[in-house]
Every structure is written in structure tokens, then in C-alpha cells.
LOTIKE-878610 format. One record per residue (C-alpha): residue in one letter; x, y, z. Coordinates in steps of 0.001 Angstrom, whole numbers, plus 500000, padded with zeros to 6 digits. Layout:
% LOTIKE-878610
AXYZ...
This chain:
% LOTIKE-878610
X679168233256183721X678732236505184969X674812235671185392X675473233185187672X677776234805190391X675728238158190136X672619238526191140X672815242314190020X673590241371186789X671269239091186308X668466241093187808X669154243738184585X668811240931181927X665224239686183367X664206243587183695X665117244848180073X662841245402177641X665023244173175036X664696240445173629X668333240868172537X670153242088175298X673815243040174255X674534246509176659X674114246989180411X675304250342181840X677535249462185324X679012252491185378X678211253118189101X680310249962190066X682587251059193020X686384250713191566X685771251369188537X686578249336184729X690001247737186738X687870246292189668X685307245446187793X687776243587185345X688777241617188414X685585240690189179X684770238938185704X687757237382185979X686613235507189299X683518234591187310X685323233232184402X687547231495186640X691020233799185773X693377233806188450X694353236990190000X695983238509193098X693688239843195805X696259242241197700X695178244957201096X695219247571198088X692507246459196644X690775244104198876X688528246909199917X687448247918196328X686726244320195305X684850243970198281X682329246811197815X681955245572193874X681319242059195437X678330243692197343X677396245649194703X677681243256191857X675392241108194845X678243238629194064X677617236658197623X677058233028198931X673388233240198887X673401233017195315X676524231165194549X678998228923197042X682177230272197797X681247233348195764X683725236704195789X682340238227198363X683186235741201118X686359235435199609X687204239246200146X685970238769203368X688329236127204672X691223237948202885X690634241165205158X690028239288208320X692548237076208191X695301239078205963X694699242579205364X693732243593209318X696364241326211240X698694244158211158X698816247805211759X700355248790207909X697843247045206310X694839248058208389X696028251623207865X696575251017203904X692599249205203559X691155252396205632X693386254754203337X691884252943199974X688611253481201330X689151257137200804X688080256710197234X685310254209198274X682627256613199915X680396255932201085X679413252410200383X682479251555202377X680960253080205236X677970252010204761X679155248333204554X681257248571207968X684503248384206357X685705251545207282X684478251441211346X686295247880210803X689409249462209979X689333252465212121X688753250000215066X691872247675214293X694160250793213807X693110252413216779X693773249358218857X697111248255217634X698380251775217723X697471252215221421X699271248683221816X702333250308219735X702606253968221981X702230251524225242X703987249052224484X706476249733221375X707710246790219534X709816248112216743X712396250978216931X711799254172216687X709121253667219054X706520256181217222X707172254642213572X703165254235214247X702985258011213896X704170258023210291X702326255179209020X698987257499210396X700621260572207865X698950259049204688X695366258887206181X692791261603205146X692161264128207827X688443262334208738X690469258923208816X692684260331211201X689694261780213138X688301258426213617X691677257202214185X692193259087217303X688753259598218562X689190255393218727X692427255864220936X691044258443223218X687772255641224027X690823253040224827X692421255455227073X695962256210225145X697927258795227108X697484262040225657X701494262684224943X700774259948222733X697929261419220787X699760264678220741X702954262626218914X700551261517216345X698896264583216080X702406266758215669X703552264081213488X700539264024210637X700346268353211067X704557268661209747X703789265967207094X699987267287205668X701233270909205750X704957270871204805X704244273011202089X703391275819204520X705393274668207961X709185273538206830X710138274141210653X708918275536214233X710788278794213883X709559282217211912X712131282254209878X711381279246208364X707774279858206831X707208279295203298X703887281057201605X702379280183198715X700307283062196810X697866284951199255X695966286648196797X693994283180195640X692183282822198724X689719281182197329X691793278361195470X691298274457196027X694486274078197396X693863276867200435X690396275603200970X691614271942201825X694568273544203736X692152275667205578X689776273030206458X693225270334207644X694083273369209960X690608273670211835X690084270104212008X693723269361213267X692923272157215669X689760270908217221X691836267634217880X694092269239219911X694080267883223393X692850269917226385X695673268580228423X698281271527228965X701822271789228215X701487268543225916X702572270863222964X705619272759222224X705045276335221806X706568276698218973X704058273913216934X701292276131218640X702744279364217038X703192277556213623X699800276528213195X698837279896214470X701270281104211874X699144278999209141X695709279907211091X696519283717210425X697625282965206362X694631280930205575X691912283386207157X690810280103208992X687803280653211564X687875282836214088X686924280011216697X690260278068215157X692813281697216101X690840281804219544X691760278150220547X695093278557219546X695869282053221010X694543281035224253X696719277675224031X699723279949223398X699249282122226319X699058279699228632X702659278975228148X703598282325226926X706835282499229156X708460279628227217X707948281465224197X710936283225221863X710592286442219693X710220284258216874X707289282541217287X705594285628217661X706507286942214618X702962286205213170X702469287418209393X699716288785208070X698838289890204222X696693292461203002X694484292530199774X697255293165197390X699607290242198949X701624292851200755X703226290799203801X702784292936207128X702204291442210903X699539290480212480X699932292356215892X696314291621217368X697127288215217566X699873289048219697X698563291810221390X695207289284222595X697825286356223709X699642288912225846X697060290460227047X695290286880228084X698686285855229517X698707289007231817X695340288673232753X695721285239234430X699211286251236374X696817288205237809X694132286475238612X696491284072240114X698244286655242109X695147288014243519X694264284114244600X697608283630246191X697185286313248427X699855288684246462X699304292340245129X699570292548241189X699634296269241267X701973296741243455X704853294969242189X704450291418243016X705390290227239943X706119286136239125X709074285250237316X707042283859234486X705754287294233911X709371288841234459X710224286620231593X707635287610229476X708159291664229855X711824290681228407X710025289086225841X708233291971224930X710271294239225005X711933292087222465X709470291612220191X708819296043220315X712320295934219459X712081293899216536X709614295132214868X709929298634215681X711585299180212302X708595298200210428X706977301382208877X703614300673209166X703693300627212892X702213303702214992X702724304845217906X699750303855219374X700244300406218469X703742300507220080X702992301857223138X699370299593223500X702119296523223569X704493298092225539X701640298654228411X700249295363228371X703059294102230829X702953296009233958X705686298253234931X706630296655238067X707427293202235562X710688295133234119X713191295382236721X715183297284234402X713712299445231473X716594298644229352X715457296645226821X712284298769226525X714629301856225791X716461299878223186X713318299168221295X712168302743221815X715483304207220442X715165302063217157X711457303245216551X713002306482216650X715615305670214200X713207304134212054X710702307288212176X712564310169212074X710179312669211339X708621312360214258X708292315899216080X708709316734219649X705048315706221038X705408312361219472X708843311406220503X707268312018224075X704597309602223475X706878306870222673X708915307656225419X705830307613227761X706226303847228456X709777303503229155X710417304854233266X713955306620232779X715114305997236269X714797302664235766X717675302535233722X720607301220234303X723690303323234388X724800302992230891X721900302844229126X721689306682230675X724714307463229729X723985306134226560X720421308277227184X722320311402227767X723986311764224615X721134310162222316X719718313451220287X716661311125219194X715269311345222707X712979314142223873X714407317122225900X712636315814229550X714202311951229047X717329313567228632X717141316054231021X715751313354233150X719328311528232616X722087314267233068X720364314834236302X719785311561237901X723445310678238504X724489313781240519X720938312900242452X721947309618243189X725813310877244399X723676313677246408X721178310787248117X724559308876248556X726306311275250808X722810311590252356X722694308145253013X726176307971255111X725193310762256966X722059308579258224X723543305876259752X725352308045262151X721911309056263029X720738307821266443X717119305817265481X713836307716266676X710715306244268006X708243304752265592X705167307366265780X708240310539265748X709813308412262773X706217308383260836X705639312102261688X709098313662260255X708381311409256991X705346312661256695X706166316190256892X709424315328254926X707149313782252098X704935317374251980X708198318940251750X709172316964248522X706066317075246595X706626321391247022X710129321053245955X709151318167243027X706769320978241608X709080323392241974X711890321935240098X709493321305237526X708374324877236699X712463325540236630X712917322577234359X710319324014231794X711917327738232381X715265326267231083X713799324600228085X712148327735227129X715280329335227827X717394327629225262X714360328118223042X715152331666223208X718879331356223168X718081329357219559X715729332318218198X718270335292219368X720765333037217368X719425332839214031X718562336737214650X721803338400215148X721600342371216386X724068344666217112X727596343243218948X726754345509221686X723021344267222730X724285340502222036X727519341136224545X725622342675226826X722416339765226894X725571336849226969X726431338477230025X722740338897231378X722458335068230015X725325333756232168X723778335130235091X720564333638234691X721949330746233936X724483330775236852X720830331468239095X719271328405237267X721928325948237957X722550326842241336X718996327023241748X718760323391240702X721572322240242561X720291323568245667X717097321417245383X719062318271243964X721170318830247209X718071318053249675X716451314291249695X714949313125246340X713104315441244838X711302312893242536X710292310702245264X706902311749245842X706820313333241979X705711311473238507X708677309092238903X710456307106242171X714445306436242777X714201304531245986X714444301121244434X717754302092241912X720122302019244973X721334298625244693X721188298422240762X723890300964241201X726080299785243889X728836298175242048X729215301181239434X732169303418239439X730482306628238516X733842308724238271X734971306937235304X731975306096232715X732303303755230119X731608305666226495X729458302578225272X727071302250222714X723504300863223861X721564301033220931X721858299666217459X722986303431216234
């Protein structure tokens, strides 16, 4: 019986050598013993049930087997063949489930068109399904695509992009498949939700398919923008950075992320990163290259519009993003591993005129100095160098004044400016009683007025550094007590200088502003502080000490 629906079969009993024949080796049969128990039932006329999960194996043992009409009528190939035109590929589930038995089926399936057959009916009923949706929710379509191999889905989609789906559409399918194939590493969109399996197998099965999902869902991807949320973009960046995937795969995605950079939250940024050992740190170049690409275009775009980036013609989006960043400094400033370079090479990505307010900057800044204590003078001033003092607001220096982390010039800089600004204050009144000069005479006295700053700027300097080396000395003549008589005696020589000092100071605080012209500029504070009552400060904490 078997002779006479197969031609394969029959083909090995004329060829052996054997007079008796009693073995033939089928072990190559696509299916395997159960399909091939199927088909010698159809020969010896046993009924059983041809269903869409199997339809496809019988199919290829049909051809195989060369079980066809040319060698018997209504043999089981035909019969396979009606079954999937007329059954199996009416609908979208069952179409989907004959492309996903396939899977096991390469690449005789292929090769016998069942699988472009497939891919073609799935990728035309699920365009008709995301335009027109028949059945509620409207992308159920999007899960039945989930249990598809990742090259299934490939054809899948490159078949809706030729029919002209809308891309939102391939991005739902697309978000859809990544949360269900990578669960296991993506429970959520947020940071905190991340679950890692061991980092020191790299080379495992299990990361090697992962890493090859990620790189093929990423060159998928749409080159449509905001289609996206950013926080799917920072979770398979998340996933890109865990499974060392290629560094064309990070590239994509970091320049996807900065394109909407101002819509992202501290979260998403918090990228980890593993060493060697399995020892989970972050991975700040990632971050570092998607701010820095972000900034890069604000200005590009800036100098198109006709605007000046460097001198403080900032957008909002990039006003959003210095909060951002200053943020993310603050967050991980209390990881140990992070130097001071590194802070300060994030902290000067964002140009200075972005931060209205250097508040949030000086928050992160004071936790990196609670988290590194031992830092010594010199440093302390390098992770100050970022942060612009003045721009402070008026209780984050009064917070500034009394914070013994800071470096002597930031505080310095602090006690100071307040009596400055009620100085430039009184100056101020006294101006608008002023009659107004000419233009040219106006341009003239600033001029000179400006000269006359940048003398006094320098020397208020030299009399700020006297000071400090004044208390220096005060400290050392401490710790080395003499005789009651020379100690009296320099107190009173010590009040006098310091008397000269202060009223030195006070007479060069007392003219315009002495910093105007100097390594840092007041004349933009005056309306940040025109609602403050500077007689009675508020004794409020700014930091997290």
C-alpha cells in the first residue's frame, strides 16, 4: 500500500540490492515517526484528522514521500493542499499557527512556498485588522504575532510595510512581540523594574538567542520619529547594554533616544552595566553620547534658526533636559565608583546658559560631597567648578553659606553676594532719579565704568586670597600657643587687620558690581530675587544632609 501512493518509497525497493527487502531507512522524513504514522495511515486507508497544526508537516512528508496525483488520484498531497487553501489560511489565527509550525519545518517548507504562502496571508489580513479592526481590542492581531519566531516576524512585517500599513501600526506590533519575547529581561518601561539573569555566562544559549532577538528587533525599528515611547527605547537600550549586543545595535538606539531626550525621566537613564566579576555598576557613556548628541542638534538647530547657542538662547527642550541632568548627577552621585572627572564631563555637556537656576546642580554637587568625604581642598573645587554660585537662588545660598562641605571661595562667594545685591539695590533707586544721557556719552561712561570694575574685580581678589591665608595663620598660631603676652598683644594687632580687611571689602562691595566684568556675572539675578525678604531668612535645609 505504501508502494503505491509513494513514489519515494517505491523508488528504494527497485534500487536495493537486496532480493528480500524488509528495512528502508526514512529517517530524513520531515515530521518525524508521528507524521510519518499519519501518512501510512492515508495509504492504508485509516481515518485521521488533518488539523492547521499539522497540515504543514503532512504536507512537506506528502512531497517528500512524492505522495502526489501524478502517481496516484486524489493522493495526500492534494489533499493537504486543499485543506490549507481552503481551511488553514482563511483566517488570520490559523495562517499565523501554519507559519509558526513551519518553524520546525526548515527549510523544505521554504523551499516548497509554504512559508512565503503564509507570510503573505498574515501580512495582508493584519494590515486589514490595524485599518480596519473587526474584533475588540483592536490590536488583538498584535498578540497573535507574539508566538512567531523572530525571522517569521521579519517577514511578517517586511510584508506590511510593501502594503503600506501605517507605521504606528508596525510600531504596536513591534512593542507588542519585544515585552512578550523578552519578559524575562523587560517586566516594565521603568529602571526600577529590570530583572537580570546571571552576567557572568555571556556566552550561554539563552543570552546568545536574546542577543540576536534584540539586534534584529532593533533593525526593525521604524525610521519614523516619535512613533516610540522613550521609555521602550531606554529598555531595550537597557537590554542592548546587558547583552554586549553590537555596537551598531547601542548606536541606533542612543541616537533614537536623543532625539526625544526632553521627554525622558531620570529613570530611563539609569542604564546598568556589569563588569567581569558580575559586579553591577552604570553605564555612563551611554548616557554621556545621548546627551551629548541631544546637545549637539539644539545647536545645530539654533544656529539654522537664526539664534545664538552660546550666548544664551537656549530652547525649552534643552531647559528641560539641563533639569534632567542635573537629576541624573544627583542620583548617582552617591555611587563610589564615580570620579570627578566623570561628574563634571556630564555636568558640562548642557550649556550653562540652559540652567536658569544652578540649584539642582548644587544639590547633586553637595551629595557627591557627602558621598566622598575625603576629598581635599583642590578637589572639592573641581566639583564645584561646574555649578555658577550666583546663580543660585536665595536659599540654596543660604543653605551654601553654612554647608562646611563646600570649598572656602563658594562660600565666600555666598556670604558676600547678598550684601552685594542690597548694595546694587540702593544703587539701583538712586538711578532712576538720574536724568538719561545721550547714547554715545551713555556708551563712553560704561566703558570707562567697565575698566574701573575689572581693577576693582582683581583687586578684591588678591584681598579675598589675603583673608584665606589669614585664617590659615590664625589656625597655625592656634594649635601653637606662646606666651599670654605675645598672643594678647597679636589678638589686638589681628582685630585691626581684620577691622582694615572688612572695611576694605566693604568699601569695594559699596561701588557697582565688582564681579560684573570678573570670572562670574550678577546682572541677570535681579528679578530671581525680587520677591525675597532678605531681612528675615528662612533656616531651610537644601540638601539631603
Amino acid at each position: 500500500m505504501l508502494v503505491a501512493k509513494s513514489n519515494y518509497i517505491r523508488k528504494l525497493i527497485m534500487e536495493s540490492k537486496d532480493s528480500d527487502v524488509t528495512r528502508i531507512n526514512l529517517s530524513d522524513i520531515p515530521g518525524g515517526p508521528e507524521i510519518f504514522e499519519k501518512a501510512a495511515k492515508f495509504c492504508y486507508g485509516v481515518n485521521f484528522e488533518i488539523t492547521v497544526q499539522n497540515v504543514a508537516a503532512l504536507h512537506c512528508a506528502a512531497e517528500f514521500l512524492q505522495m502526489t496525483d501524478k502517481y496516484c488520484d486524489n493522493n495526500l498531497a492534494g489533499r493537504t493542499q486543499d485543506f490549507l487553501s481552503q481551511v488553514a489560511l482563511s483566517s488570520l489565527s490559523g495562517a499565523i499557527v501554519v507559519l509558526k509550525s513551519c518553524e520546525i519545518l526548515l527549510p523544505i517548507s521554504r523551499d516548497l512556498g509554504i512559508v512565503r504562502r503564509c507570510v503573505d496571508v498574515v501580512g495582508a489580513k493584519a494590515c486589514n485588522e490595524a485599518m480596519f479592526p473587526c474584533r475588540t481590542p483592536p490590536n488583538w492581531w498584535t498578540e497573535e504575532l507574539c508566538i512567531l519566531d523572530v525571522d517569521f516576524f521579519s517577514d511578517v512585517v517586511s510584508s506590511m510595510k510593501q502594503r503600506g500599513v501605517k507605521p504606528s501600526s508596525l510600531a504596536s506590533a513591534i512593542i507588542t512581540y519585544t515585552e512578550k519575547s523578552l519578559r524575562d529581561l523587560v517586566r516594565d518601561h521603568s529602571g526600577r523594574g529590570v530583572k537580570f539573569s546571571d552576567p557572568g555566562d555571556n556566552e550561554s544559549d539563552e543570552r546568545s538567542q536574546q542577543r540576536d532577538l534584540v539586534q534584529s528587533i532593533v533593525s526593525l525599528l521604524p525610521s519614523d520619529k516619535g512613533l516610540f515611547p522613550v521609555n521602550f527605547l531606554c529598555s531595550l537600550l537597557r537590554c542592548a547594554v546587558f547583552l554586549d549586543t553590537s555596537l551598531t545595535c547601542k548606536n541606533e538606539l542612543e541616537k533614537r533616544i536623543s532625539v526625544v531626550l526632553e521627554h525622558v525621566s531620570v529613570d530611563d537613564l539609569l542604564i546598568p552595566s556589569f563588569t567581569y566579576d558580575g559586579e553591577r555598576l552604570l553605564d555612563l557613556d551611554s548616557v554621556r553620547r545621548i546627551i551629548s548628541a541631544f546637545v549637539e542638534k539644539e545647536k545645530n538647530v539654533g544656529v539654522f534658526n537664526g539664534g545664538d547657542f552660546n550666548r544664551g538662547v537656549c530652547s525649552v527642550s534643552l531647559q528641560r533636559v539641563a533639569k534632567t541632568v542635573d537629576s541624573y548627577l544627583a542620583e548617582i552621585a552617591t555611587y563610589g565608583d564615580l570620579t570627578i572627572s566623570k561628574f563634571n564631563a556630564i555636568a558640562n555637556l548642557v550649556p550653562k546658559s540652559a540652567r536658569k537656576s544652578d540649584d539642582d546642580l548644587y544639590r547633586a554637587i553637595d551629595i557627591f560631597l557627602k558621598a566622598h568625604p575625603n576629598l581635599d581642598e583642590i578637589e572639592r573645587e573641581k566639583v564645584c567648578s561646574s555649578m555658577d554660585p550666583l546663580k543660585l537662588s536665595y536659599d540654596a545660598r543660604l543653605h551654601a553659606s553654612q554647608n562646611k562641605r563646600l570649598p572656602v571661595n563658594i562660600v565666600l562667594h555666598a556670604l558676600y553676594y547678598d550684601q552685594l545685591k542690597l548694595r546694587s539695590g540702593v544703587a539701583e533707586q538712586e538711578e532712576r532719579a538720574v536724568v538719561v544721557l545721550p547714547e554715545a556719552l551713555k556708551t563712553r561712561s560704561q566703558l570707562q565704568a567697565d575698566t574701573t570694575l575689572a581693577k576693582e574685580n582683581e583687586a578684591l581678589r588678591s584681598e579675598l586670597m589675603k583673608m584665606k591665608m589669614y585664617v590659615s595663620d590664625m589656625q597655625k598660631n592656634k594649635n601653637g600657643a606662646g606666651a599670654s603676652s605675645s598672643n594678647s598683644s597679636s589678638l589686638v594687632s589681628s582685630k585691626k587687620s581684620k577691622h582694615t580687611f572688612f572695611s576694605s571689602v566693604s568699601k569695594k562691595l559699596g561701588k557697582l558690581n565688582p564681579f560684573k566684568n570678573g570670572s562670574k556675572d550678577t546682572s541677570h539675578i535681579d528679578e530671581d530675587l525680587g520677591g525675597v525678604d532678605i531681612t528675615k531668612p528662612r533656616r531651610r535645609r537644601f540638601s539631603i544632609s
